[in-house]
LUMFI-479768 format. One line per 8 residues: number of its first residue (from 1); their letters; for each residue x, y, z of N, C-alpha, C. Coordinates in nm, 3 decimals, m for minus. Layout:
<sites>
NUM> A> X/Y/Z/X/Y/Z/X/Y/Z | ...
</sites>
This chain:
<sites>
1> XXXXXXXX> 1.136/4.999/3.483/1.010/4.949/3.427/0.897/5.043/3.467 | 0.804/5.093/3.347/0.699/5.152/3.435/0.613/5.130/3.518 | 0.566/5.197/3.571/0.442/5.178/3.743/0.560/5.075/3.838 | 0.684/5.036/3.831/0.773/4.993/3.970/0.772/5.052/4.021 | 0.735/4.946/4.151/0.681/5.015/4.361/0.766/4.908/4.418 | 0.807/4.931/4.526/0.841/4.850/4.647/0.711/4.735/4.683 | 0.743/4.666/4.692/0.629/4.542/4.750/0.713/4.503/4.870 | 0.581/4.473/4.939/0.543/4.421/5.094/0.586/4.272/5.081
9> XXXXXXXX> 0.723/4.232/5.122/0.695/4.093/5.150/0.617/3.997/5.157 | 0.551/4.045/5.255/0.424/4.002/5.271/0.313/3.912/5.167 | 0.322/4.049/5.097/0.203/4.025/5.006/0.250/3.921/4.878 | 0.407/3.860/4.907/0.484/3.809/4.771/0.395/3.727/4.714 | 0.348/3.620/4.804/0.227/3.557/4.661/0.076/3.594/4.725 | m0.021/3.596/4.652/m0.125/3.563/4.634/m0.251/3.453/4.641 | m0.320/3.468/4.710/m0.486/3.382/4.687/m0.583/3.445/4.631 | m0.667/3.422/4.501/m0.778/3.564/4.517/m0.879/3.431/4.471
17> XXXXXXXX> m0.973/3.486/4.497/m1.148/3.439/4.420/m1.103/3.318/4.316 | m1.007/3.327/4.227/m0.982/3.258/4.134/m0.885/3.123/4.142 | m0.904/3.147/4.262/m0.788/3.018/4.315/m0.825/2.873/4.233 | m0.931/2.825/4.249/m0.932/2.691/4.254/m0.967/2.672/4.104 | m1.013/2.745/4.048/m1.043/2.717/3.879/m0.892/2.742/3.809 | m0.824/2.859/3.845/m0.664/2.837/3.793/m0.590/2.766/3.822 | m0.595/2.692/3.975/m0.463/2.539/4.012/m0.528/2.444/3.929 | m0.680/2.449/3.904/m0.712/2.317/3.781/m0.633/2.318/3.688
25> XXXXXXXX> m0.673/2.422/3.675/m0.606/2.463/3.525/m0.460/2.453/3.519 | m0.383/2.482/3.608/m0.236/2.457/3.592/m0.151/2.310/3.620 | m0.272/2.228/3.698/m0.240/2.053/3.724/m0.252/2.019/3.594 | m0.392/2.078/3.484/m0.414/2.021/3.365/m0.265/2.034/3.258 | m0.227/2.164/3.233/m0.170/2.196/3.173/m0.014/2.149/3.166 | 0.046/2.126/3.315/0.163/2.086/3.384/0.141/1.924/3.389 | 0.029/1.864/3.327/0.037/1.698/3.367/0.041/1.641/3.252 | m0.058/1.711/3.111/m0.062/1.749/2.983/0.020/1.783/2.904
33> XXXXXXXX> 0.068/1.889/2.922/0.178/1.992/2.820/0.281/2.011/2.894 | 0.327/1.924/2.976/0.443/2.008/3.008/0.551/2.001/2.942 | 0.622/2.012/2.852/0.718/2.127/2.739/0.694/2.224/2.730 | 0.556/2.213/2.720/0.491/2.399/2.638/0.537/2.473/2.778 | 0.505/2.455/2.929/0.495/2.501/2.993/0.622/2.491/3.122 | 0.704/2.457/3.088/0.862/2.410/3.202/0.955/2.403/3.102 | 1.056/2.473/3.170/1.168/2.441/3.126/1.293/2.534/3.258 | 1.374/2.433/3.247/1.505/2.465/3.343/1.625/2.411/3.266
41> XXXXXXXX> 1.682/2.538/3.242/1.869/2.509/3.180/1.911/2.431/3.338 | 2.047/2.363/3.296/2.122/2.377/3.361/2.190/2.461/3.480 | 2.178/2.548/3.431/2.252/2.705/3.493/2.155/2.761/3.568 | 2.033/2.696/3.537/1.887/2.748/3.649/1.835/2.660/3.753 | 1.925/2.514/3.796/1.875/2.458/3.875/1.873/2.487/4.013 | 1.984/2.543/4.012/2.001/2.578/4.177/1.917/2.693/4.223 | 1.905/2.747/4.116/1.851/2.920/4.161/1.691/2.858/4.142 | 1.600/2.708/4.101/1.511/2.689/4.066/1.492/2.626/4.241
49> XXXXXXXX> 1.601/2.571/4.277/1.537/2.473/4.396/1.544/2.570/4.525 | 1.670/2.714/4.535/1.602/2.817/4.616/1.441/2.879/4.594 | 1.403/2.893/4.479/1.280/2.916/4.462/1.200/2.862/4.537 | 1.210/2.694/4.481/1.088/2.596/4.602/1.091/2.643/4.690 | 1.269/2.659/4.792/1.247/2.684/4.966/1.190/2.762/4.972 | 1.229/2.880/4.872/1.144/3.001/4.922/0.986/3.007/4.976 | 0.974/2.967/4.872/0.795/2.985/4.837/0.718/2.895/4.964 | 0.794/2.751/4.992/0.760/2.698/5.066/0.760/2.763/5.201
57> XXXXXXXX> 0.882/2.817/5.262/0.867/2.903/5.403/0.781/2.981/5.406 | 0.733/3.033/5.260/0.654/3.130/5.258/0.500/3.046/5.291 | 0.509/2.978/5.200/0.346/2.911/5.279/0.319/2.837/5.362 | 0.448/2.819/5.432/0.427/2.808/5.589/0.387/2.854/5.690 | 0.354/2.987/5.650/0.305/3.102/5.760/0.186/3.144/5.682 | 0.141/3.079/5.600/0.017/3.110/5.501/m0.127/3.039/5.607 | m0.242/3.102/5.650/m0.315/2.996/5.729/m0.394/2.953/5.658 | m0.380/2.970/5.521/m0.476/2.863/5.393/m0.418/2.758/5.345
65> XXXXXXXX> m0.296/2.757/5.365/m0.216/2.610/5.380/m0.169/2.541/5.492 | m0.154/2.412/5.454/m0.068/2.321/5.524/0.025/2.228/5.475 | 0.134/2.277/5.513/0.285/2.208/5.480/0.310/2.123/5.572 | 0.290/2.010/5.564/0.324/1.855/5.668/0.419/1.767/5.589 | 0.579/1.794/5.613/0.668/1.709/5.578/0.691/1.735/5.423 | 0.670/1.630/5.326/0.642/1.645/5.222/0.505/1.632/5.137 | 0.469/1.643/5.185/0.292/1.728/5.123/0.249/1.853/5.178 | 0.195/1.934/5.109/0.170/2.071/5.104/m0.019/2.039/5.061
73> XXXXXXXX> m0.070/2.108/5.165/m0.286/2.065/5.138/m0.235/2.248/5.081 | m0.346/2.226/4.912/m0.362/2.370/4.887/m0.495/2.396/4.930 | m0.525/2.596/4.931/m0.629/2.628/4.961/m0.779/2.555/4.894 | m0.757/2.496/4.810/m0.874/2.431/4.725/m0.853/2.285/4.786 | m0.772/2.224/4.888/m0.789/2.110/4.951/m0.719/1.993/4.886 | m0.648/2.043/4.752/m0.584/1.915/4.714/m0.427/1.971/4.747 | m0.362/1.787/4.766/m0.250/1.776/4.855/m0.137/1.722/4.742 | m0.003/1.788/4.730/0.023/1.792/4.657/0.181/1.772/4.706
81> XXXXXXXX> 0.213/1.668/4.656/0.341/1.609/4.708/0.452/1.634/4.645 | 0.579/1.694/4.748/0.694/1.803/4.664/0.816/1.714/4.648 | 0.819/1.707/4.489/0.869/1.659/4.421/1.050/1.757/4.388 | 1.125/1.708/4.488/1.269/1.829/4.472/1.343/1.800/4.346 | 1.314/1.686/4.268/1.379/1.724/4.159/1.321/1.760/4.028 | 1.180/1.813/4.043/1.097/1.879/3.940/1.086/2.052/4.056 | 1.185/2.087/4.105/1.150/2.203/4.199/1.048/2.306/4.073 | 1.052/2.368/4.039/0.925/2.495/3.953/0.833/2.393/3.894
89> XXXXXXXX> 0.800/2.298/3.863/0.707/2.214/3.847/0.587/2.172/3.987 | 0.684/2.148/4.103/0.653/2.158/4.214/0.587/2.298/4.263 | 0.633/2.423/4.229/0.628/2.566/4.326/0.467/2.581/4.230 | 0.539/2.518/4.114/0.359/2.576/4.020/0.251/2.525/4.057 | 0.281/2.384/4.105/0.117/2.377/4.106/0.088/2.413/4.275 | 0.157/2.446/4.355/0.118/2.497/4.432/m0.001/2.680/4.438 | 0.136/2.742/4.397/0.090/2.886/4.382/0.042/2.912/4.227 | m0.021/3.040/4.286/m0.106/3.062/4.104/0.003/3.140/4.049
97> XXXXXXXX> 0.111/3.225/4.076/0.208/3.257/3.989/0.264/3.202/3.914 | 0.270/3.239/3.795/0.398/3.152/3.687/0.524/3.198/3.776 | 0.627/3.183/3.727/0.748/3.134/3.767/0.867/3.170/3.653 | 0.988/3.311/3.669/0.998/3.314/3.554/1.161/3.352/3.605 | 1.231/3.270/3.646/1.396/3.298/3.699/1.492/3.371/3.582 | 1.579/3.465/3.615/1.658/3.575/3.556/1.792/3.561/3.620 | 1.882/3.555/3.546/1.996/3.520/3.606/2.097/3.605/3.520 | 2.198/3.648/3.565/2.355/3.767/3.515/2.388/3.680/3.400
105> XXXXXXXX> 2.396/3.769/3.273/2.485/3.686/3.175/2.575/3.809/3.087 | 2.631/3.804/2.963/2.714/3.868/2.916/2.656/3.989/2.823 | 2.499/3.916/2.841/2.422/4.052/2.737/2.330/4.076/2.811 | 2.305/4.081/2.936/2.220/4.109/3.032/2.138/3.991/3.095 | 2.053/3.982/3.144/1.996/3.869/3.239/1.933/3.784/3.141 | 1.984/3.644/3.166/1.903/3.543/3.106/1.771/3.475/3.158 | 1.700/3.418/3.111/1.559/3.342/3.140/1.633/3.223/3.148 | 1.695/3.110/3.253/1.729/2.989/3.297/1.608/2.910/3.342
113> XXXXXXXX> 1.542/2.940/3.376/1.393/2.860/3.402/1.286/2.955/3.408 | 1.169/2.827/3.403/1.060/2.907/3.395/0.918/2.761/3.453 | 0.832/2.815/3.490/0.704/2.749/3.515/0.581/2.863/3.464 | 0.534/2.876/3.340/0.471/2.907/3.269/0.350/2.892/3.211 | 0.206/2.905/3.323/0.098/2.869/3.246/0.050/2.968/3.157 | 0.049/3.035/3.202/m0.048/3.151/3.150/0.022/3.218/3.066 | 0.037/3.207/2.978/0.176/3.314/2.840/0.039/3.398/2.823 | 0.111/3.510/2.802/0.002/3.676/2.736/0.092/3.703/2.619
121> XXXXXXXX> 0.062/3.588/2.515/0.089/3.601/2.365/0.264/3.545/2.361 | 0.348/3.451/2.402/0.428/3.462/2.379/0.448/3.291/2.393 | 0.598/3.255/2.380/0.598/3.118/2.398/0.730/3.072/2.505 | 0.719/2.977/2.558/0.836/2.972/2.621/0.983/2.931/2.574 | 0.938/2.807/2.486/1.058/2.733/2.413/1.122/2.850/2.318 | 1.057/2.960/2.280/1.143/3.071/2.202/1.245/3.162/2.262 | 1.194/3.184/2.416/1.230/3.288/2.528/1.353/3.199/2.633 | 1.354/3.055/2.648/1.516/3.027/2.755/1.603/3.033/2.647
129> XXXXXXXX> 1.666/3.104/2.776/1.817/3.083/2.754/1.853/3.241/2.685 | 1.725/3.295/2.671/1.772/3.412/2.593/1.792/3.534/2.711 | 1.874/3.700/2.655/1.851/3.769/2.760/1.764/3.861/2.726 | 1.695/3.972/2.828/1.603/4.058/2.837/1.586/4.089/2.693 | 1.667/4.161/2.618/1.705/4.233/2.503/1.573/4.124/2.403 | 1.642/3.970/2.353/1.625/3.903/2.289/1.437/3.855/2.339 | 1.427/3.839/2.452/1.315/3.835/2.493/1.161/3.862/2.429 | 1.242/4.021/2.405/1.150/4.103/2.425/1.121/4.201/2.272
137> XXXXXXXX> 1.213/4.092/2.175/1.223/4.184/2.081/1.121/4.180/1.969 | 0.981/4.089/1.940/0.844/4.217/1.919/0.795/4.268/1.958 | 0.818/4.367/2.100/0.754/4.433/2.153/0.763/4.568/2.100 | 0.726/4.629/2.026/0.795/4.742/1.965/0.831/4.845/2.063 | 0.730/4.852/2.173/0.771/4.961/2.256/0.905/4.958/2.423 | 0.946/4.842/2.391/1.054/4.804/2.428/1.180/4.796/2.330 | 1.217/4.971/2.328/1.311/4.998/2.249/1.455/4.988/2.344 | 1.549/5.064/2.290/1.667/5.051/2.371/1.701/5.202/2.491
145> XXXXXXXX> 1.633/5.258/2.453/1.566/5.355/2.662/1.532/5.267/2.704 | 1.432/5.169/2.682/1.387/5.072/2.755/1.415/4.970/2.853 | 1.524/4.906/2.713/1.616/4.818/2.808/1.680/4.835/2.841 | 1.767/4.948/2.864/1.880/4.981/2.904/1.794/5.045/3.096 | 1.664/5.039/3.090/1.607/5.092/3.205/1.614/4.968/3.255 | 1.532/4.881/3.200/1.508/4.787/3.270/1.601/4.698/3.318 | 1.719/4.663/3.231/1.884/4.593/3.287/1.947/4.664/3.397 | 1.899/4.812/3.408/1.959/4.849/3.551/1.869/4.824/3.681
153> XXXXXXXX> 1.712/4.806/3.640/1.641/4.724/3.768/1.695/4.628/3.752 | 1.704/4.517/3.690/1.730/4.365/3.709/1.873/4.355/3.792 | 1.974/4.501/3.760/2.102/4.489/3.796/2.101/4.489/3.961 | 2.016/4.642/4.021/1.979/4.683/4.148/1.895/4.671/4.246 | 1.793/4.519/4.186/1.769/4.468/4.293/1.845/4.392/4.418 | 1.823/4.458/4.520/1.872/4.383/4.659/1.800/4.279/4.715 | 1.868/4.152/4.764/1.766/4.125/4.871/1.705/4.111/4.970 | 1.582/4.101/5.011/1.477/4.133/5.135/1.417/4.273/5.090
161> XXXXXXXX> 1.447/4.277/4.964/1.377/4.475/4.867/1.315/4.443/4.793 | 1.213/4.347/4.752/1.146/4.316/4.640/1.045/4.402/4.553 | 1.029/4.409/4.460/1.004/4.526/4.395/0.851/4.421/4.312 | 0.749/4.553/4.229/0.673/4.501/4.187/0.560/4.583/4.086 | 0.530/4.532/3.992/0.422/4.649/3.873/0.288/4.557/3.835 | 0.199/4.619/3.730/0.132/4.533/3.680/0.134/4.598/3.557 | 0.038/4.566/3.443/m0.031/4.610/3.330/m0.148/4.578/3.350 | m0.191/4.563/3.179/m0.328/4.538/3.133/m0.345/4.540/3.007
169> XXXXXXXX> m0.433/4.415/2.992/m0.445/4.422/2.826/m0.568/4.385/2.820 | m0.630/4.442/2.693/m0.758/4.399/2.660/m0.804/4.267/2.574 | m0.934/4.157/2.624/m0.855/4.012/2.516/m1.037/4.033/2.494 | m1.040/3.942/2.368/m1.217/3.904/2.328/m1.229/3.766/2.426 | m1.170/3.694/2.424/m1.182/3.585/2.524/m1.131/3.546/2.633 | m1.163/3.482/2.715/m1.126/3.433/2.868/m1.002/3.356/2.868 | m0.963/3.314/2.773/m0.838/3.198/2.753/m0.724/3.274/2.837 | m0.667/3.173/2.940/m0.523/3.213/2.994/m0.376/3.173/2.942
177> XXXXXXXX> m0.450/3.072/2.908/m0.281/2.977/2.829/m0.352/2.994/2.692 | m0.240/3.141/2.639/m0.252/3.174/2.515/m0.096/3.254/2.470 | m0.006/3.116/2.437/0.054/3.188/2.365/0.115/3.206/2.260 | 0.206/3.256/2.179/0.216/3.322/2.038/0.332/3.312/2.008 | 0.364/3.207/1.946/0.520/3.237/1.844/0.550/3.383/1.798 | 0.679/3.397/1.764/0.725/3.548/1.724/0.690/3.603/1.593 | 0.683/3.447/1.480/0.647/3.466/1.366/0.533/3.506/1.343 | 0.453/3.473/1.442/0.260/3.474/1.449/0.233/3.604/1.449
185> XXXXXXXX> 0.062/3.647/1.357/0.046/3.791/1.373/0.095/3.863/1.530 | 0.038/3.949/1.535/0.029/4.029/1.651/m0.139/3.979/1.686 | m0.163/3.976/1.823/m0.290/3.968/1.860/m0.347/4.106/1.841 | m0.463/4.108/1.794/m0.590/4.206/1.765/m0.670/4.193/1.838 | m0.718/4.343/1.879/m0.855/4.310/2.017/m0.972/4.426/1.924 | m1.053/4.374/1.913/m1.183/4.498/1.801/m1.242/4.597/1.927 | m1.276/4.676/1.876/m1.325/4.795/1.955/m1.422/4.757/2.098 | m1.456/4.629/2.071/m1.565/4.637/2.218/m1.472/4.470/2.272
193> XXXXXXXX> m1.352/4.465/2.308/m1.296/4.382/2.380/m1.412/4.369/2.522 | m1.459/4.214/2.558/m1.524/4.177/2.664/m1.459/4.181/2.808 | m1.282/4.125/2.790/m1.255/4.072/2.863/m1.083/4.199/2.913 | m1.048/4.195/3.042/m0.936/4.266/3.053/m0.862/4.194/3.165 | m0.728/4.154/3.114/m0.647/4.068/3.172/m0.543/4.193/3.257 | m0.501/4.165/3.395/m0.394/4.205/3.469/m0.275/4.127/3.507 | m0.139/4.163/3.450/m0.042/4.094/3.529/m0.009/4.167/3.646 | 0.016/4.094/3.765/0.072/4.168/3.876/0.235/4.085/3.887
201> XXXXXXXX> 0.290/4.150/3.847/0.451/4.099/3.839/0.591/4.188/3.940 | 0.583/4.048/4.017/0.686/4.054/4.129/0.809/4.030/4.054 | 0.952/4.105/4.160/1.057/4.072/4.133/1.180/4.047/4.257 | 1.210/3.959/4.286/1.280/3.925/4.400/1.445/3.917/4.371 | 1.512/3.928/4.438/1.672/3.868/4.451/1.672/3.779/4.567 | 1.680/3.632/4.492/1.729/3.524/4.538/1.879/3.489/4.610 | 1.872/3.551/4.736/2.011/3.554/4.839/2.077/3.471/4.790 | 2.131/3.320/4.757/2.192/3.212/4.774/2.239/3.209/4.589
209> XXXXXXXX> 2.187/3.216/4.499/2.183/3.207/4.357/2.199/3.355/4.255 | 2.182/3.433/4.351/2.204/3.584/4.324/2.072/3.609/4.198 | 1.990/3.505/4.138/1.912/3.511/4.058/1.802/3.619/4.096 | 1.722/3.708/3.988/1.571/3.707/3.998/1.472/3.659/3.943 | 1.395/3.610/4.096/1.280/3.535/4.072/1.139/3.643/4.031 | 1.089/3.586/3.903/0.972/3.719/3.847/0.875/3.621/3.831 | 0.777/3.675/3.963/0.654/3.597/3.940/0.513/3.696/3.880 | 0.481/3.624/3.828/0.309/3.710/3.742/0.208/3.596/3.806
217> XXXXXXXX> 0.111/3.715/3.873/0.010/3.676/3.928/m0.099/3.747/3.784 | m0.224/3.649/3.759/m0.256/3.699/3.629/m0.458/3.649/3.695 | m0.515/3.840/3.665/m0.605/3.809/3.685/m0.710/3.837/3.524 | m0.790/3.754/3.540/m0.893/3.782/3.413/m1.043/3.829/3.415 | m1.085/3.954/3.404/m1.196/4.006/3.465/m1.284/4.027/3.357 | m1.441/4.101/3.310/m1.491/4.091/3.244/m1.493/4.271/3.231 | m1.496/4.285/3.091/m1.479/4.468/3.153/m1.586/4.514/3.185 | m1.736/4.438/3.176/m1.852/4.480/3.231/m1.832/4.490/3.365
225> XXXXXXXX> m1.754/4.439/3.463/m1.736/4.405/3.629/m1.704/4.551/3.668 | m1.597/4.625/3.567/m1.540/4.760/3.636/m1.604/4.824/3.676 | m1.592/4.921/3.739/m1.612/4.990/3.840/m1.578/5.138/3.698 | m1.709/5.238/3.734/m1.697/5.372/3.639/m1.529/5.411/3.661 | m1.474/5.450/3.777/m1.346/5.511/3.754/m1.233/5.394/3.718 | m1.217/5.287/3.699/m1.138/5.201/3.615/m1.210/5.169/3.515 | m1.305/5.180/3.418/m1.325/5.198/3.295/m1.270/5.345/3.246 | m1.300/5.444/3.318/m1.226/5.572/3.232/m1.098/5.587/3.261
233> XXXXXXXX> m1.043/5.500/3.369/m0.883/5.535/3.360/m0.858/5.443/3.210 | m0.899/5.325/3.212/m0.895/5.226/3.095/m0.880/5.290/2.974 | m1.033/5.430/2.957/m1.041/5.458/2.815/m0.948/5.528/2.814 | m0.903/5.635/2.894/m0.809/5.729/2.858/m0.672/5.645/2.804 | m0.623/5.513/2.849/m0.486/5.468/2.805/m0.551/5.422/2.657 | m0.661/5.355/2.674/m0.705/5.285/2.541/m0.693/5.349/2.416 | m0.770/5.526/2.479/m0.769/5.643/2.358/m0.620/5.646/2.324 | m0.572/5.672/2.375/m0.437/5.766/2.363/m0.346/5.620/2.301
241> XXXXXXX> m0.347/5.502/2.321/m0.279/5.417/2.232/m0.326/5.321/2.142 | m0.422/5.306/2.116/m0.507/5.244/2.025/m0.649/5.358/1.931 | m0.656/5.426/2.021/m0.787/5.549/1.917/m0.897/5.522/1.952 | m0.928/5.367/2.049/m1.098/5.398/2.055/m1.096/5.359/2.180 | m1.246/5.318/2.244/m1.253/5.306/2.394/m1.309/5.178/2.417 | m1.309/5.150/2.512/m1.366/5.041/2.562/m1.531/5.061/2.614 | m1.563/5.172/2.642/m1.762/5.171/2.617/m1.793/5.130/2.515
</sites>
């Protein structure tokens, strides 16, 4: 995958500035919609309820939380009681990552679960059960170099080696839970896009389930906020694949 780095344990999830307006947003969405936004095959439960432990040990040593028994206080102060047989329903509204489990199948790794607020144009009920290949197939620039790259990361992750990239896309609006059937145009952004969205997307191997867990941490900034040398790194990708800039 391009821009894959080694990630810091450490750093596996995230708190930023945006904490408490996105767990709203994901209690709303997960209490509301949840179809649009959960789903677990069969074949993804186990590798869904290592997830919970995970995440949970992990914010056990977090000092913006507190894990007492079965309630977990999040950094925004609401307490949120873990529910083990909704496990990725549970991990979501904790952490701001979606939640997106990958598991070995006969045409490469399948999507068996998922906790999904934030789609960047896509839908979920189209994407389980399918593998990478099928996933991913309007992306035009996810040809077959592509996947044949990317099925050998998904193949060679180890674990306690977690690996990790981001992007960027340009949107006219702030909306996070936006996403797009396959049939649906392509999203269009006009020459002076306001807004520039980052995924920061982790990838783990789940010891016990042999699964990977792919979390997207998703930030939404205003492109007035940048900073001169990330607006011209911006224009230069902008020029070179779209033709105009973002000034």
């Amino acid at each position: 995958m391009p821009g894959i780095q080694v990630l810091n344990p450490a750093t596996w999830l995230l708190v930023d500035e945006a904490f408490s307006g996105q767990m709203a947003l994901r209690d709303h969405l997960i209490a509301d919609r949840p179809k649009a936004v959960h789903a677990v095959l069969p074949e993804g439960r186990a590798a869904a309820e290592e997830c919970l432990d995970l995440g949970l040990a992990f914010l056990a040593d977090q000092p913006d939380y507190r894990v007492d028994g079965d309630v977990v206080v999040r950094p925004d102060g609401v307490e949120v009681r873990l529910d083990r047989e909704a496990p990725l329903i549970t991990l979501g509204r904790l952490i701001q990552e979606d939640v997106c489990l990958m598991q070995p199948g006969p045409d490469g790794h399948i999507l068996t679960g998922a906790l999904l607020c934030f789609p960047s144009a896509w839908t979920l009920a189209e994407k389980i059960g399918r593998p990478l290949v099928r996933i991913h197939r309007p992306v035009a620039e996810y040809d077959d170099h592509t996947a044949r790259r990317v099925q050998r990361l998904f193949d060679r992750i180890q674990v306690g080696y977690p690996m990790w990239r981001a992007n960027a896309f340009l949107y006219e609006t702030p909306e996070l839970f936006t996403p797009r059937r396959e049939v649906d145009p392509s999203r269009t952004t006009g020459a002076n896009p306001r807004f520039l969205r980052s995924e920061r997307q982790t990838l783990r191997r789940l010891a016990k389930s042999g699964a990977v867990a792919f979390l997207i941490h998703t930030y939404m900034v205003k492109v007035d906020s940048l900073t001169e040398d990330q607006r011209t790194g911006l224009d230069a990708v902008r020029r070179k694949t779209f033709g105009y800039s973002v000034r």
